[in-house]
N, C-alpha and C positions, 0 to 999 in steps of 0.2 A: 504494500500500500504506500501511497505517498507521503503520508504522515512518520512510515515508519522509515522510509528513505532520509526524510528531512529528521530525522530522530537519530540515524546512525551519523548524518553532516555534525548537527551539532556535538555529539560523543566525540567523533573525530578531532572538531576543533579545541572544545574544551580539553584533550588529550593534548592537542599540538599547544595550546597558550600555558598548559601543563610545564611541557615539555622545555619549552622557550623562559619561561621561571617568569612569568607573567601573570600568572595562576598560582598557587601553593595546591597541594596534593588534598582532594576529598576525596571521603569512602563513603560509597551509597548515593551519591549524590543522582537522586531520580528529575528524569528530563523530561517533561510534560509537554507535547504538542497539540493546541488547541486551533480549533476556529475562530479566530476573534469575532463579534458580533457587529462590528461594523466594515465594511468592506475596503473602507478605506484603511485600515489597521492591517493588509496584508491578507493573505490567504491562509498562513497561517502567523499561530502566535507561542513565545513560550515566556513564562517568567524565571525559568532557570540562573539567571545573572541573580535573582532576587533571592532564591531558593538556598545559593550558594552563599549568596552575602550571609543571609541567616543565622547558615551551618556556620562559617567562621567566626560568628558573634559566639553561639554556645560553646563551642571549642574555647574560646576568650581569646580569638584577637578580633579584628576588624576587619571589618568591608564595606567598600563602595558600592552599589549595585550596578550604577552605572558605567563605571570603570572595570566592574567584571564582564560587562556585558560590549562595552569596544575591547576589552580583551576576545573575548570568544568571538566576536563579529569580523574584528580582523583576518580567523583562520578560516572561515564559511567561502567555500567557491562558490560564484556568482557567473559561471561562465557553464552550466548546465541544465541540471532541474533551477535552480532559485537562479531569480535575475536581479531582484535586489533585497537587500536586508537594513532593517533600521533600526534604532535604536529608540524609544518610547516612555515617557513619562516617569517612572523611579527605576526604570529597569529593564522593561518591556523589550525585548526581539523579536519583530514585526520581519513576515519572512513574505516574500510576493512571487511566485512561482514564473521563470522566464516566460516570458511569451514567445520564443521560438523553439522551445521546451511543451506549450502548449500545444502549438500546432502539430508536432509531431504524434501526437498522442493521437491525434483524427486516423491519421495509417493505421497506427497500433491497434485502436479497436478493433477498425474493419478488419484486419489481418486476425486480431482473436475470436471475431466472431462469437459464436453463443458462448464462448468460456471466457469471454471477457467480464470481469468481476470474482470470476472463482476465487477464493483464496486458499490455503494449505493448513487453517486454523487446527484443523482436527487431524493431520496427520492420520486420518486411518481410522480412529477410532471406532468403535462400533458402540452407537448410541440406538433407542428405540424409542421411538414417539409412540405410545399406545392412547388412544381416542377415541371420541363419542364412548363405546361400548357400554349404548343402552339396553337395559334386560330387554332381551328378544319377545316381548310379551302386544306387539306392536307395530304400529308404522312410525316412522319416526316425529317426535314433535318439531316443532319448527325450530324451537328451543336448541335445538340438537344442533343445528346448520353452525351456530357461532362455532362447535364444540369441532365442527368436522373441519373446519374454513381454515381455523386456528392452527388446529394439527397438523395436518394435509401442508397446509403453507410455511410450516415452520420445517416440516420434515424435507421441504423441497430448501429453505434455505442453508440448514444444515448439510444437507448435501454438495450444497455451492460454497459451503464454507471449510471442503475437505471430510467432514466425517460421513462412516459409512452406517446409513439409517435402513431401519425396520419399520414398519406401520404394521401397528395392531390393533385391533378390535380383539376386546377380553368378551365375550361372551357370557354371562350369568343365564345358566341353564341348570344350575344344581338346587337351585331353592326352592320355597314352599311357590313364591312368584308364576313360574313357570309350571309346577303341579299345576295350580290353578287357572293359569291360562290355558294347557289340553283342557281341562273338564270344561272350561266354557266353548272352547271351539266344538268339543265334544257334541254341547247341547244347540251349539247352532246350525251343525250340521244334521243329529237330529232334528230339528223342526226344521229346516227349508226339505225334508224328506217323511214330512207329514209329523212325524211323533212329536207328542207332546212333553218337552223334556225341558223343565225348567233351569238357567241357569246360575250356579254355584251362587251363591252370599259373597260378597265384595266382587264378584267377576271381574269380566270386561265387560263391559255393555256398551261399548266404542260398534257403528256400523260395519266396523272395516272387520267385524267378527266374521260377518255374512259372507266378506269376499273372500276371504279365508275358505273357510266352511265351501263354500260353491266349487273353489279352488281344489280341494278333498273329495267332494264328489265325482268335480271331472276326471280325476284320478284313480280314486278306486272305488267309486259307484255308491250303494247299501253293505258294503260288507263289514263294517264296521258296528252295523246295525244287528249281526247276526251273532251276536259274543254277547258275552256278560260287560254291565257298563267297563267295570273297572280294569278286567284287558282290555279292551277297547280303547279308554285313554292309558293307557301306560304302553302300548300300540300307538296311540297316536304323538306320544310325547316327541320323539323322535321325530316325524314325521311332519309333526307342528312346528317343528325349532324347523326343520329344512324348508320350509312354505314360508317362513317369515324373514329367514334369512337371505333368500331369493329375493324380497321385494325388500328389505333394505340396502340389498347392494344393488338395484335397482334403483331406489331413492339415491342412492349417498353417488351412485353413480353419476347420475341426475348432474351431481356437483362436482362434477371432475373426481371423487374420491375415487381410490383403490386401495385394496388394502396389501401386504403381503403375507398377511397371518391370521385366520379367525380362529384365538384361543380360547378352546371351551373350560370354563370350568369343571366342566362333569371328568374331565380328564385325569385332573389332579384328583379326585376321589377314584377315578378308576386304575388308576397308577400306584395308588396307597400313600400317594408325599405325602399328603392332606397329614396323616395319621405319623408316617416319617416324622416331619419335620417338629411338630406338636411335640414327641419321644423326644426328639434332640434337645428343644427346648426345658421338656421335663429335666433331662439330667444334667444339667446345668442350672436347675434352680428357678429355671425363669413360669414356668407352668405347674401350679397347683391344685386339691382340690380340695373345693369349699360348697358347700351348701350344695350338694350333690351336684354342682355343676365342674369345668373345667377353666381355668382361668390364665389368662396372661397377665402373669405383675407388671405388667406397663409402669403404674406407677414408682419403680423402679428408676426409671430413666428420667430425663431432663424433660420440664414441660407437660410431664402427662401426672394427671391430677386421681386418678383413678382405673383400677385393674379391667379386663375387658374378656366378657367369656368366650373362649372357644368352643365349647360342648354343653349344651342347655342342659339345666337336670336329665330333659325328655331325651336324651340320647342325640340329640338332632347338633350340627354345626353349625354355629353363625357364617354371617359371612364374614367378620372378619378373619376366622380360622381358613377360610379360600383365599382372600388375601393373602394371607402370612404364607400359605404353600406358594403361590402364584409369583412373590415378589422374589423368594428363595429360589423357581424356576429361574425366572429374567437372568438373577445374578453369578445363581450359583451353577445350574445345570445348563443354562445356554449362554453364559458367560461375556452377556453385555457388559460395556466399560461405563456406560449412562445410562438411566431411564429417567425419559419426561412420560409423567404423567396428568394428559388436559383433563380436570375434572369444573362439575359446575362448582359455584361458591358456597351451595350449601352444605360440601362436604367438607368446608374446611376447619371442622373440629377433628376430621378425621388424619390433618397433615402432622398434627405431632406423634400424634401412636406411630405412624408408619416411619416414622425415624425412628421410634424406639424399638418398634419390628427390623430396623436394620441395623442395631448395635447389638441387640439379642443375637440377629446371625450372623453377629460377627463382620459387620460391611461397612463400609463407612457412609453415613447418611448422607453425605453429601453428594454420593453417586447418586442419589434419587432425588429428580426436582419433582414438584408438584406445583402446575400452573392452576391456578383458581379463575375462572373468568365469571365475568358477571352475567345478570340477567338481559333477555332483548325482546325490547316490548317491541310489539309490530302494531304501526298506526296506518289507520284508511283512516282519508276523509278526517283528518284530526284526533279521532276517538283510536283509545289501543283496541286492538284484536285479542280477546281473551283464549286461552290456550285449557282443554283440559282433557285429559286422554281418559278417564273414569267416567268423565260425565258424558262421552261419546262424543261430544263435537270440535272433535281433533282438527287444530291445522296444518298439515302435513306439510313436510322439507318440502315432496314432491310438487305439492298444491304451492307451493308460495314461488319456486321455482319456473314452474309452467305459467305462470303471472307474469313473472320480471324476469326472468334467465336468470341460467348459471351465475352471470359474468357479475349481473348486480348485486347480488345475495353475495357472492363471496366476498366483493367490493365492500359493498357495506357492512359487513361484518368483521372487517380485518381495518375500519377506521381510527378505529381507537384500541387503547390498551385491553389488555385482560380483565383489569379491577375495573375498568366503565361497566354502567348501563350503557345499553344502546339505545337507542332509538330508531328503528327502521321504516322508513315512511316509504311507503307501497309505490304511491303517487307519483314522489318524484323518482322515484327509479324507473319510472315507465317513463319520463321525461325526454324528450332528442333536444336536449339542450345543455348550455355551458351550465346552467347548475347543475345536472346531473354528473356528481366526477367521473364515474367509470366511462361516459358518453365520453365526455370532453377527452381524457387520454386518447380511449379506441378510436375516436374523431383523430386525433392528433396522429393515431401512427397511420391511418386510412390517407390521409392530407400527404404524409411521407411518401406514402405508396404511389398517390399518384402522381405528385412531384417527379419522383423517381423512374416510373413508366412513360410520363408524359415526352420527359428528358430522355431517356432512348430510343423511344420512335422519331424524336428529331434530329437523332444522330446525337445528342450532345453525350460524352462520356469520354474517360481517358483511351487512347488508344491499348490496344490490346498489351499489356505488360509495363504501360505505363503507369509512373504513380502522381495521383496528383501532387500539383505546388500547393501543398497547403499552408508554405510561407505566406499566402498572400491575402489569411484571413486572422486581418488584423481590427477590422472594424468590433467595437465592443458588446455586440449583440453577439458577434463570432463565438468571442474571447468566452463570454460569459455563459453562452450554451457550452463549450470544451468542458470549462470548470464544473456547470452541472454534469456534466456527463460523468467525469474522475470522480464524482461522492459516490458513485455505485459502490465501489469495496466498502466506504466505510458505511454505507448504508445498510451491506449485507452486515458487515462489523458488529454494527448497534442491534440490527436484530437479533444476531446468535448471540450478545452479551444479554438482551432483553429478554430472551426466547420470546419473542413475538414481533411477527413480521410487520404489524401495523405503520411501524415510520416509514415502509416501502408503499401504500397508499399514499402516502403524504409524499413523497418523493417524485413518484410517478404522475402525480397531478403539478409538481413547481418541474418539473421536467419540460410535461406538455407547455405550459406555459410561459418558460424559459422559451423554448422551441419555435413559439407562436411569436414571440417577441422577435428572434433573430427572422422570421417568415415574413414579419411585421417591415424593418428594419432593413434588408438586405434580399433583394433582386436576386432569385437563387441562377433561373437561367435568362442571361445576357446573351444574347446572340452577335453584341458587338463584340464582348470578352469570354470568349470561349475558355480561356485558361481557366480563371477565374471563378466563372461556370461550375468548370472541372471538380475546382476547392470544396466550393459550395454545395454540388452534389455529395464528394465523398462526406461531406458536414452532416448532410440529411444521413447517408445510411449508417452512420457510426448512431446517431441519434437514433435513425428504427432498430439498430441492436441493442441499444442500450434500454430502448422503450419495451422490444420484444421479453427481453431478457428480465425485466423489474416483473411484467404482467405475466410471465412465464412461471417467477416464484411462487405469486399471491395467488397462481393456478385459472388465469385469465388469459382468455382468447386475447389476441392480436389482428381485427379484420382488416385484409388489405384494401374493402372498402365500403361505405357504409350509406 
């Protein structure tokens, strides 16, 4: 990254004013390179002269800031990347990136093409993004979509950030949940086949039972009708989780998701960890029994305020004792180096126990993130759209999807941080207009496209193995799109420090806008200045790669035109 370029300049120089006895000798002396917030201040900024003066106070001598900082200023080459360097207010190192250091970077893209921005953060790693995985007892709510948007986008930026990712979908198919959901599918397939078979106390009573249920008929007709109830659903149990699992990847489909793993719970029970790992825990202290039930001393650990049962009196396992096997799989039997896991915000009383489930086996908690994202209210016509999957009148990913596309849903759902509310207004994402962001972008990379097109059916383009002069874009709408173009790394940066890719929404709309500005400002094809031309076109397509490549993360189309 360029930050870290201009990080290894300044080391270097601070070494050489070291060297030259201009400097006296620090240890540890950490060298910060920031964005200054006003443009005029340079592209980049650092207060290290200030940092250093500091250090020599506490040590008990003295420092200038300012005179440590034309010491170090002095060894900085300005005949590269940086074209000029200043000096600023008690201390400040005001650093302004060459401008024919700029222009070259327009090649550089085009020549990196889609792996332009990658970085090598992760070295390899093997991290797993596991998401959404709502009990299969359902269609999905719309609730769901931030859950899938989040994940899905985060596991494509990690991936552009060097580590090697997994997407999972955890499945809960071992609880009383899913009993209960066979016996209602159970009775809704009896009654659309005449019998009169009422269903279960707390059911499902959601429509979307029936399409289920009809989905079983076409299938395997009445013969589910010809057994005693209770083979008949413990027959159907299996056969229910694969009918529902089909039409949530069908849904999450909808969204550009895919998954590479759908891990079922019922596994670790039928593998016996479940009961493993619970024993391992016993002989070490950490699992007791009290009150005829089975317990994890949680309260043991940092943060957790009280013990948590693994096995009810009734013989029966919570779920957190599926958890504790499941996270033991990730770690210890499939031996990821990270797990994120996107849950919604209501679980997050549930994020200190699962640290303390990862000291007990022995892991370090900090391989385990826990993202918390908040609620997303969905507004028509000003008023929210109430969501409730009990009460039957479910709004489905797929239903709000087929409204507004893929492109908008994901858009807006990936505006803001984890910890926001959302607000997602129906209205304007059905908008062809500059309010609508995700429009305005795909607008913007469509505008590239035909720019781009328009310009080679009139011949305008470099000859065959030529490269453009993109010496000759110097006008500062040029200058000023290049420079947006170079924050793609630390854009990907701030994501994989944030784990959430939302800043790349906000990037990809001052992008287009940058973009529009230099479209504004600068006559791309001149048919008197074909060189020039030339610049200007290669300007556009580093700009559709860089445009392609942000909406490529946040798992958004690219229309060539609109």
């Amino acid at each position: 990254m360029v930050r870290e370029q201009i990080q290894q300049l300044l080391k270097q120089a601070i070494h050489a004013a070291q060297m030259s006895g201009q400097l006296p000798a620090l240890e540890s002396l950490s060298v910060e390179v920031l964005r200054p917030k006003q443009a005029d201040h340079g592209d980049y900024s650092t207060n290290v002269a200030m940092m250093a003066a500091a250090a020599l106070r506490k040590a008990g001598g003295s420092g200038n800031p300012r005179a440590i900082a034309q010491a170090i200023v002095e060894h900085i080459p300005t005949d590269g990347l940086l074209g000029r360097v200043e000096i600023a207010g008690p201390g400040f190192i005001n650093l302004h990136l060459s401008e024919r250091w700029l222009q070259a970077q327009v090649n550089a893209i085009v020549e990196a093409g889609e792996t332009f921005g990658n970085l090598d953060r992760g070295r390899g790693e093997h991290w797993q993004v596991e998401f959404v995985s709502a009990n299969p007892t359902g269609p999905l709510h719309y609730g769901g979509a931030r859950n899938g948007a989040l994940g899905d986008s985060l596991a494509n930026v990690l991936a552009a950030a060097g580590y090697r990712v997994q997407r999972e979908y955890y499945v809960n198919d071992a609880g009383n949940q899913f009993n209960l959901f066979a016996a209602t599918l159970y009775a809704r397939y009896a009654q659309l086949l005449g019998r009169d078979e009422p269903i279960p106390e707390d059911g499902y009573a959601g429509e979307y039972m029936f399409d289920y249920a009809q989905t079983l008929i076409e299938q395997y007709g009445d013969r589910f009708l010809h057994m005693p109830k209770d083979e008949a659903i413990k027959q159907l149990k299996p056969i229910s989780e694969e009918i529902v699992l089909a039409a949530l990847q069908e849904e999450l489909g909808k969204l550009g998701i895919r998954y590479d793993c759908w891990f079922r719970e019922q596994s670790l029970y039928d593998s016996g960890l479940v009961y493993e790992v619970i024993e391992k825990l016993r002989a070490q202290g950490d699992v007791v029994e009290r009150d005829g039930a089975t317990w994890f001393l949680a309260s043991k650990y940092p943060n957790v305020d009280k013990d948590m049962v693994l096995i009810r009196s009734n013989g029966m396992p919570t779920y957190f004792a599926s958890d504790i096997a499941y996270h033991y799989h990730k770690f210890v039997v499939r031996g990821f180096d990270h797990v994120v896991n996107i849950w919604g915000v209501d679980h997050q009383g549930h994020v200190p126990r699962m640290a303390a489930v990862m000291a007990a086996l022995g892991l370090d908690p900090s391989r385990l993130t826990i993202v918390l994202h908040g609620l997303v209210k969905l507004m028509r016509n000003g008023q929210e759209v109430k969501l409730s999957k009990r009460r039957g009148n479910l709004i489905t990913v797929g239903e709000v999807v087929d409204e507004v596309g893929a492109d908008a849903v994901r858009f807006n759902l990936l505006t803001r941080g984890p910890e926001s509310t959302i607000e997602f207004d129906l209205d304007l994402a059905k908008q062809q207009t500059e309010e609508n962001p995700v429009f305005f972008v795909q607008y913007s990379h469509a505008r590239i496209c035909s720019i781009l097109a328009k310009a080679n059916s009139e011949g305008v383009h470099p000859a065959a193995g030529a490269t453009p002069h993109v010496a000759l874009l110097t006008h500062p709408s040029e200058l000023a799109l290049i420079r947006k173009l170079l924050e793609l790394e630390e854009q990907i940066e701030l994501a994989v420090e944030k784990l959430s890719p939302h800043n790349l929404t906000h990037y990809a709309v001052e992008l287009a806008k940058t973009f529009n500005g230099f479209y504004r400002d600068c006559r791309v094809v001149d048919p008197s200045n074909p060189t020039l031309s030339e610049a200007r076109l290669q300007l556009c397509q580093a700009t559709r790669i860089v445009l392609v490549k942000t909406l490529t993360l946040l798992g958004i189309s690219a229309p060539e035109s609109m």
